[in-house]
C-alpha positions in Angstrom: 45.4 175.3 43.9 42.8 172.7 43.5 43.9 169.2 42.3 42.6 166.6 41.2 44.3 163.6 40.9 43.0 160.6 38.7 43.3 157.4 39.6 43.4 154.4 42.6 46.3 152.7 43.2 49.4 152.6 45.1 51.0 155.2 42.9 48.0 158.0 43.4 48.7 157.7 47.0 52.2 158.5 46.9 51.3 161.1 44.7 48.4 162.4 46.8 51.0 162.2 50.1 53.4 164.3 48.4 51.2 166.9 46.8 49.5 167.2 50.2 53.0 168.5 51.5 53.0 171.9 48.7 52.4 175.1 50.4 50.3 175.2 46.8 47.9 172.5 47.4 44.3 173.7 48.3 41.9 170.9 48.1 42.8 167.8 46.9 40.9 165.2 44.9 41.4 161.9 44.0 39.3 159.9 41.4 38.6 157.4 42.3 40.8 156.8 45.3 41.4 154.3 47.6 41.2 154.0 51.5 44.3 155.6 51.7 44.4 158.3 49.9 40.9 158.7 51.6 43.3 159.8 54.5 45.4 163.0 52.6 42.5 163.5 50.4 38.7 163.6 49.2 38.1 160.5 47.2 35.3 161.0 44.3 33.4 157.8 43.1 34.2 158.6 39.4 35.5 156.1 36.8 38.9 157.5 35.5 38.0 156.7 31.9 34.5 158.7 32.7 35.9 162.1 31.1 32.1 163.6 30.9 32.1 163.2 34.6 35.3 164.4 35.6 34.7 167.4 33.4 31.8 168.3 35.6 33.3 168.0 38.5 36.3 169.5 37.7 34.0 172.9 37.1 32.2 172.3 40.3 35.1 172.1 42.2 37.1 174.5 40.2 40.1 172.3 39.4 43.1 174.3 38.2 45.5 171.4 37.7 45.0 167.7 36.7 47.5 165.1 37.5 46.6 161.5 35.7 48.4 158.3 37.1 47.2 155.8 35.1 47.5 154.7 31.4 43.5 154.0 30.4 42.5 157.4 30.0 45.8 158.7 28.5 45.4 156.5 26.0 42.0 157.1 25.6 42.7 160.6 25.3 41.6 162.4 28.2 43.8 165.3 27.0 42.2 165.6 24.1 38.7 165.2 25.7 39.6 168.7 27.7 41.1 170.3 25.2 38.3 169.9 22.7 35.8 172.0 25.5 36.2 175.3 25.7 34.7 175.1 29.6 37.5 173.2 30.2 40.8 174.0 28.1 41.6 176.6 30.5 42.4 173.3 33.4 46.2 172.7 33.5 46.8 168.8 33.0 49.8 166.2 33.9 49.9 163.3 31.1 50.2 163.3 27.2 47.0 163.4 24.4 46.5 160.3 22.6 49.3 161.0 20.1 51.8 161.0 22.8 50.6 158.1 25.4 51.5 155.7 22.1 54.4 155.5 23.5 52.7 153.0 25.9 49.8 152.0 24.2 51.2 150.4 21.3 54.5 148.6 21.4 54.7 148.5 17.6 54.0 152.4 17.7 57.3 152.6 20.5 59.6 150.2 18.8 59.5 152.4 15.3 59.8 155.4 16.9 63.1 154.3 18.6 63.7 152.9 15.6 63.2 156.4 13.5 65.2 158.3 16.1 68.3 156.3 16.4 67.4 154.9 20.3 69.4 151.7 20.9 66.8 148.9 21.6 66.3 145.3 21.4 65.8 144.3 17.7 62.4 143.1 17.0 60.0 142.5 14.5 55.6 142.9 14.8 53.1 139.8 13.5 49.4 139.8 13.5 47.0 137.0 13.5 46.9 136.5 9.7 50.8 136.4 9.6 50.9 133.4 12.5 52.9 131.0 10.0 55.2 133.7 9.4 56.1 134.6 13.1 56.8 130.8 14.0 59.1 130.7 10.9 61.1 134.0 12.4 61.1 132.1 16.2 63.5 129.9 14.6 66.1 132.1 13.9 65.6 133.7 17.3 68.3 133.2 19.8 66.7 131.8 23.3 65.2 133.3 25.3 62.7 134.9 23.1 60.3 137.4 24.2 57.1 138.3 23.1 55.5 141.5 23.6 51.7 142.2 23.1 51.2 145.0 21.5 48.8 147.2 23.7 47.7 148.1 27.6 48.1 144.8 29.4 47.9 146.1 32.8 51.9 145.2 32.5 51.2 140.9 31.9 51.6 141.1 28.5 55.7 139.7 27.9 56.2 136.6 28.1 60.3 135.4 27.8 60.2 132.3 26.3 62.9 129.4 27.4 62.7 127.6 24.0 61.6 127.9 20.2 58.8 125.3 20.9 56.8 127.5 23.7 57.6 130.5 22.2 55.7 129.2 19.1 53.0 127.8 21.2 52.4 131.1 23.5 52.3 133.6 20.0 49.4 131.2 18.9 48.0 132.0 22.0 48.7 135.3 21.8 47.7 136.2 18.5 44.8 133.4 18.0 43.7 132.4 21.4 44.0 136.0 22.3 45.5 135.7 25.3 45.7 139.1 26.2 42.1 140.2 24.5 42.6 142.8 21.7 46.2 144.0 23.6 47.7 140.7 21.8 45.9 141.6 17.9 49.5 142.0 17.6 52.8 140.7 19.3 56.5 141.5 19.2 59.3 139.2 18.5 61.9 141.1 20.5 65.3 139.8 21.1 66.6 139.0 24.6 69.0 141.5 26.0 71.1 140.1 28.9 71.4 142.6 31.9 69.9 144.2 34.5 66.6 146.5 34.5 66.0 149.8 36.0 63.8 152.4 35.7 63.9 156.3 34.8 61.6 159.0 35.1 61.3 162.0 32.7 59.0 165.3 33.2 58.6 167.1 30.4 56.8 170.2 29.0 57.6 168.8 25.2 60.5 171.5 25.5 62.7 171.0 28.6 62.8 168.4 31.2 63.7 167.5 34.5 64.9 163.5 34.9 63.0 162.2 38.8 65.1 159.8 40.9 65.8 156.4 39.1 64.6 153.0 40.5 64.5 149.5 40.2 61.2 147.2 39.6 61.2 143.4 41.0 58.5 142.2 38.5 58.2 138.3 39.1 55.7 137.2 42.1 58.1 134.6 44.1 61.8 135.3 45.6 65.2 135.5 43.1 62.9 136.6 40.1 60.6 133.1 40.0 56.9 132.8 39.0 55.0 134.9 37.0 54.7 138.5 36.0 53.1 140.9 38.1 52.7 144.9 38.1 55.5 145.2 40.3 56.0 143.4 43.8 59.1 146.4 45.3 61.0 148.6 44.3 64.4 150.6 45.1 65.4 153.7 44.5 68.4 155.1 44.0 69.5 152.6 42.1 73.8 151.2 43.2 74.8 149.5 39.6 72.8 153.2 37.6 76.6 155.5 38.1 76.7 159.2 36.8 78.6 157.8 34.0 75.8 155.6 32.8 73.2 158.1 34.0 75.0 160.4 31.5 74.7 157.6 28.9 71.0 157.4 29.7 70.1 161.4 29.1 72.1 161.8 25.7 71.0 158.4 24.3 67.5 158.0 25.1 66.1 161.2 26.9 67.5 163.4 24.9 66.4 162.0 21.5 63.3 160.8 22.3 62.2 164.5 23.2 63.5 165.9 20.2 61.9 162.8 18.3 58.6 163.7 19.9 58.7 167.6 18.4 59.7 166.6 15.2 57.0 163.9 14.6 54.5 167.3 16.3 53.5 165.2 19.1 53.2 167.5 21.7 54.1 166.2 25.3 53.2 167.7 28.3 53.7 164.5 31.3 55.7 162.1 32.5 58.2 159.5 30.5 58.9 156.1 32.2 61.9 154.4 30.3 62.5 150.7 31.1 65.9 150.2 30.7 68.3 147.6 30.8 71.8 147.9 31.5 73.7 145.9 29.0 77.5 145.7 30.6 77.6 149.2 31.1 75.5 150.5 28.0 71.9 151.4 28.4 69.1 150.0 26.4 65.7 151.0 26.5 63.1 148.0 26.9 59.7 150.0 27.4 58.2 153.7 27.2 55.2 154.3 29.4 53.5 157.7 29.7 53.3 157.4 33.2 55.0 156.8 36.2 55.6 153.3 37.3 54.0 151.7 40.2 55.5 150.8 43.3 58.3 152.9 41.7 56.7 156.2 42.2 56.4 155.0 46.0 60.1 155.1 46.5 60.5 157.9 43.6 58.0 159.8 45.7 60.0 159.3 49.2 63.1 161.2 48.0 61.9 164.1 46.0 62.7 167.1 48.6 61.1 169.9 46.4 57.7 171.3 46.2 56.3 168.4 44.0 53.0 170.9 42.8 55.8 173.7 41.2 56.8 171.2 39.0 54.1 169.9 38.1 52.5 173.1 37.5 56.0 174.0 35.7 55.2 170.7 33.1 51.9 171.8 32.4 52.0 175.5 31.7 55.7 174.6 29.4 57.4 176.3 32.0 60.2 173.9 32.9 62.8 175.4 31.4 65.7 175.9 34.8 63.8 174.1 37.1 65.3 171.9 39.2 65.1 169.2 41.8 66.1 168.7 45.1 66.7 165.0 45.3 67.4 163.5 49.5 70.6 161.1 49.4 68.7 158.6 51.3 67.6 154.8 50.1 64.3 154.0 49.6 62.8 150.7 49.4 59.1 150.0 48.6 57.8 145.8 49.5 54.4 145.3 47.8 51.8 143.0 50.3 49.7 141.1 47.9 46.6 139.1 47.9 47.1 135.6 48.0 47.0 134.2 44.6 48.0 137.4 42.9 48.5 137.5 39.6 46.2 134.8 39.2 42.9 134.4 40.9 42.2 136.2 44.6 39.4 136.7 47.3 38.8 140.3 48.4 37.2 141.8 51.1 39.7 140.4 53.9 40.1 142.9 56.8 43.5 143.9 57.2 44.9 144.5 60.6 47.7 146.9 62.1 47.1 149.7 59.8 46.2 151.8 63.1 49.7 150.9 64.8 52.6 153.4 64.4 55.2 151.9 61.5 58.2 152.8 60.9 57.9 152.9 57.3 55.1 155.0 55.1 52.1 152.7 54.4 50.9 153.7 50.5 47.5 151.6 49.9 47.0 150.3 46.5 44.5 147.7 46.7 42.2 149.0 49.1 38.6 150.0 50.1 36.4 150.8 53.2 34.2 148.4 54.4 31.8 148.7 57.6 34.5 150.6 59.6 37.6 148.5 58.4 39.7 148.5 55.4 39.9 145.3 53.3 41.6 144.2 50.4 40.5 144.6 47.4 43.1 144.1 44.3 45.7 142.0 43.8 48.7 144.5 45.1 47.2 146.2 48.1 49.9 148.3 50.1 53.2 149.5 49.6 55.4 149.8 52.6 58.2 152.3 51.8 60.7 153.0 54.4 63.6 155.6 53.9 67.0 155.2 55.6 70.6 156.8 55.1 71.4 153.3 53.8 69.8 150.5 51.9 70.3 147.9 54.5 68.3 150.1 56.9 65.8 150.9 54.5 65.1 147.5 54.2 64.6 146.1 58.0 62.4 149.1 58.2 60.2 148.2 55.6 60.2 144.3 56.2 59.6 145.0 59.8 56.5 147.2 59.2 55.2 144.7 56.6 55.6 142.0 59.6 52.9 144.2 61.6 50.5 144.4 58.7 48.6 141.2 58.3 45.4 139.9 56.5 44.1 136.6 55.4 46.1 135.0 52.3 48.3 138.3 52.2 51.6 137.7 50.3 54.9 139.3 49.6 58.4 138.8 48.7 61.3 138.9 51.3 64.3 139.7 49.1 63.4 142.9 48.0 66.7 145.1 47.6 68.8 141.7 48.6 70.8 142.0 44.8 71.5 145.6 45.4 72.8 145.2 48.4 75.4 142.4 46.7 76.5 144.9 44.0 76.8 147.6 46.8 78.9 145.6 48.9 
């Protein structure tokens, strides 16, 4: 097959290194790419939300299958863009129409559908700008912490957990007024706090059947023990010690389960990936978030332990053919550290070379930031690699990873060092 892969971040590399492996995988594409997947793949300098574009190329190339990693063009409706030409209806596509990628684009939109179909969330309540006086009146019969949601794409900033009534009031204004997060916060979610801790699942579905990836666990704040501010992600672990088969279980008949039947009966048809951010509430699961994607650095470590052919499935989800598939999943740990630019999330200089990409590592390097630049590759994002390293244990995952990232070095580069430390706790 030819594929085409949308996107340029950590997540489309992992994705481009495993659909490299398929005995199915012809050509590959990735748009736009990075300097890494430059390396499995042919990188196309096309904007992912330029649908006109890829259209054309995906004739001139004779793409048969489309994955899309991001959220922008879901939500913009790339689906929907392909399915309205009849030159291109006939392409096979990974990621839901614009009905479907709700699910992340609007908060609101995700909270009353769990709502409608009975899936145990936080309690919450949505205010606009015009209702400002009213949201300050319902902070203060919110328990502490508070946390405020905006409603749309935020490039995963937009939650803010308040400590007390007072900055929860001041950051809504900001929010809904100041527009903190530009249109995303129009509108912002009161949620409750719900004490736990978070983990990540992965659904494929055909809007019919599914197949549930390896679960994994996010580390979302910038500095060491969960301090600083919010970032896309800065590691991730996967499989996850405190997620048993027990509450696994819990997960698939609670939240899976319904929210693909709640998807045919509201007609929304699905064909992609849903990302449930879950917390585990002593022992009873919760879901936080949907996205209609996978997460990133998750699918690094998600990507590491998926023994299967990665392109049957896919093709599987796209065609509505999942019904009896299955996945071979490896036993092994997998632990993903994220190197950042210094100053990420907040203000950066790109265009650093990075050295010791060229050395043999231990662990796989996934580049997420990343471009070419007169023979070297530099930074150029806030998160720029993802060093994932797979071991029969997580301990050895770990001191893979960590000593790989220790070899990898640029000016201002950044990272955390206790990535998979609180597992390692629980696992004893």
């Amino acid at each position: 097959m030819n594929i085409l892969i949308i996107g340029n971040g950590g997540r489309e590399h992992a994705f481009a290194w495993k659909i490299k492996q398929s005995k199915h995988c012809q050509n590959l594409y990735v748009a736009p790419g990075n300097a890494g997947t430059a390396q499995v793949a042919q990188n196309v300098a096309i904007a992912v939300d330029n649908f006109e574009k890829l259209g054309q190329f995906c004739l001139e190339k004779n793409i048969e299958l489309i994955l899309v990693g991001p959220e922008v063009p879901l939500v913009k409706g790339i689906r929907d863009y392909f399915e309205s030409k009849p030159s291109l209806d006939h392409i096979l596509m990974v990621g839901p129409g614009k009905n479907g990628a709700q699910l992340e684009g609007s908060k609101d939109f995700s909270k009353q559908f769990m709502l409608r179909h009975g899936i145990p969330t936080a309690k919450a309540q949505t205010f606009t700008a015009t209702q400002l006086e009213a949201a300050q009146s319902y902070i203060d019969q919110c328990n502490i912490p508070i946390v405020l949601k905006a409603d749309g794409l935020a490039a995963g900033k937009g939650v803010i957990i308040a400590e007390s009534r007072e900055e929860a009031k001041a950051e809504i204004k900001d929010m809904l007024q100041a527009q903190k997060f530009g249109a995303a916060s129009s509108k912002v979610l009161i949620e409750e706090f719900l004490k736990g801790i978070e983990l990540s699942v992965f659904v494929l579905t055909d809007g019919t059947d599914y197949v549930i990836l390896p679960e994994a666990k996010d580390y979302k704040r910038i500095g060491d023990n969960d301090t600083g501010l919010n970032t896309g992600g800065m590691g991730s672990v996967s499989p996850v010690v405190f997620a048993s088969a027990d509450f696994l279980k819990k997960v698939e008949e609670r939240i899976v389960q319904p929210t693909i039947r709640g998807l045919q009966q509201e007609k929304i048809p699905y064909k992609g990936f849903v990302f449930i951010g879950l917390m585990n509430v002593q022992g009873e699961p919760y879901v936080i978030e949907y996205n209609a994607r996978m997460g990133d650095p998750e699918t690094q470590s998600v990507m590491s332990r998926i023994d299967s052919d990665f392109v049957e499935l896919l093709a599987a989800c796209a065609k509505g053919d999942l019904k009896n598939k299955t996945l071979t999943i490896s036993q092994n740990f997998a632990l993903t550290i994220v190197m950042a630019s210094g100053g990420y999330p907040g203000d950066f200089t790109k265009g650093f070379a990075i050295a010791g990409l060229d050395k043999p590592h231990e662990a796989q390097v996934f580049h997420a930031g990343t471009k070419a630049k007169d023979q070297q590759v530099v930074n150029d994002g806030g998160r720029v690699l993802g060093i994932t390293a797979t071991a029969a244990s997580l301990a050895e995952a770990r001191e893979k990873a960590y000593r790989t990232v220790l070899n990898i070095r640029w000016e201002g580069v950044t990272f955390r060092n206790d990535i998979g430390e609180d597992l390692m706790k629980i696992s004893g």
